[in-house]
N, C-alpha and C positions, 0 to 999 in steps of 0.2 A: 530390654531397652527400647521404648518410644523411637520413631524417627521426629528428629525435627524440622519443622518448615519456617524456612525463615523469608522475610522482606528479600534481602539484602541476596539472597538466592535467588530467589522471584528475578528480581530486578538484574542481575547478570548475566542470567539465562535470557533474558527477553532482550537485552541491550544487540539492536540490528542498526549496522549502517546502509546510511540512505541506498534506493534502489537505482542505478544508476543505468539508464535510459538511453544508451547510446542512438540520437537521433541522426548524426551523421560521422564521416572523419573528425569531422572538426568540433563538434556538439554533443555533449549530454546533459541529458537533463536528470540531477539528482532530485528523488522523489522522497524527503524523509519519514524516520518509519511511525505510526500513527500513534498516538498515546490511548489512553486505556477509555477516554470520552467518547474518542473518535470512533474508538472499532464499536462502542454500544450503538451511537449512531449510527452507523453503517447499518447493525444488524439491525435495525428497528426501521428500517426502510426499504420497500421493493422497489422504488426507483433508481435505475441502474444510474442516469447518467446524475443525483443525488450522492450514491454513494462512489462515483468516480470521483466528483468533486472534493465529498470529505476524504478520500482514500489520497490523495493529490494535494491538496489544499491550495496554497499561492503557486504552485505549477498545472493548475487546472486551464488555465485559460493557453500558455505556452504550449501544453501537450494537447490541447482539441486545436489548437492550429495546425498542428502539426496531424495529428489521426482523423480529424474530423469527418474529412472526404474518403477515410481508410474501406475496407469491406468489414461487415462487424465481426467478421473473424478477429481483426486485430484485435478490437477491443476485449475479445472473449479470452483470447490468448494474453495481453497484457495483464488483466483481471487475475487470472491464473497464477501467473508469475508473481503478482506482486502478494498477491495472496499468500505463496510458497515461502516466499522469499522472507515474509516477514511472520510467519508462521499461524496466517490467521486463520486456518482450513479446522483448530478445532472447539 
């Protein structure tokens, strides 16, 4: 017997809620997770602060107000995370 692969698998497995960014006690910033256009673009560009943008989208500007002045560890470390989290390391 064959294995099957199906969409409807595909798409269960990958279903991630947003990345949620605790900025402070009283603040998070939900990050949702990107769709399958997004992560092509990411990979087809070496500029980082390009694929924070697509990685973020309409929370791009809310979260470089907030890290912008960060040391670029943060950013290196955020990257990481959200990367993890939404499983785009393969």
């Amino acid at each position: 017997m064959s294995k099957r692969y199906r969409l409807a698998d595909y798409r269960r497995e990958a279903n991630k809620p947003p990345f949620p960014l605790e900025i402070d006690d009283e603040r998070t910033l939900e990050i949702p997770a990107p769709d399958t256009n997004t992560i092509l673009d990411v990979q087809a560009t070496a500029d980082v602060r390009q694929q924070v943008k697509l990685l973020t989208g309409d929370k791009y500007t809310e979260l470089m107000e907030v890290i912008g002045g960060e040391q670029g560890g943060v950013l290196k470390q955020l990257m990481r995370d959200l990367s993890e989290h939404f499983n785009l390391g393969e």
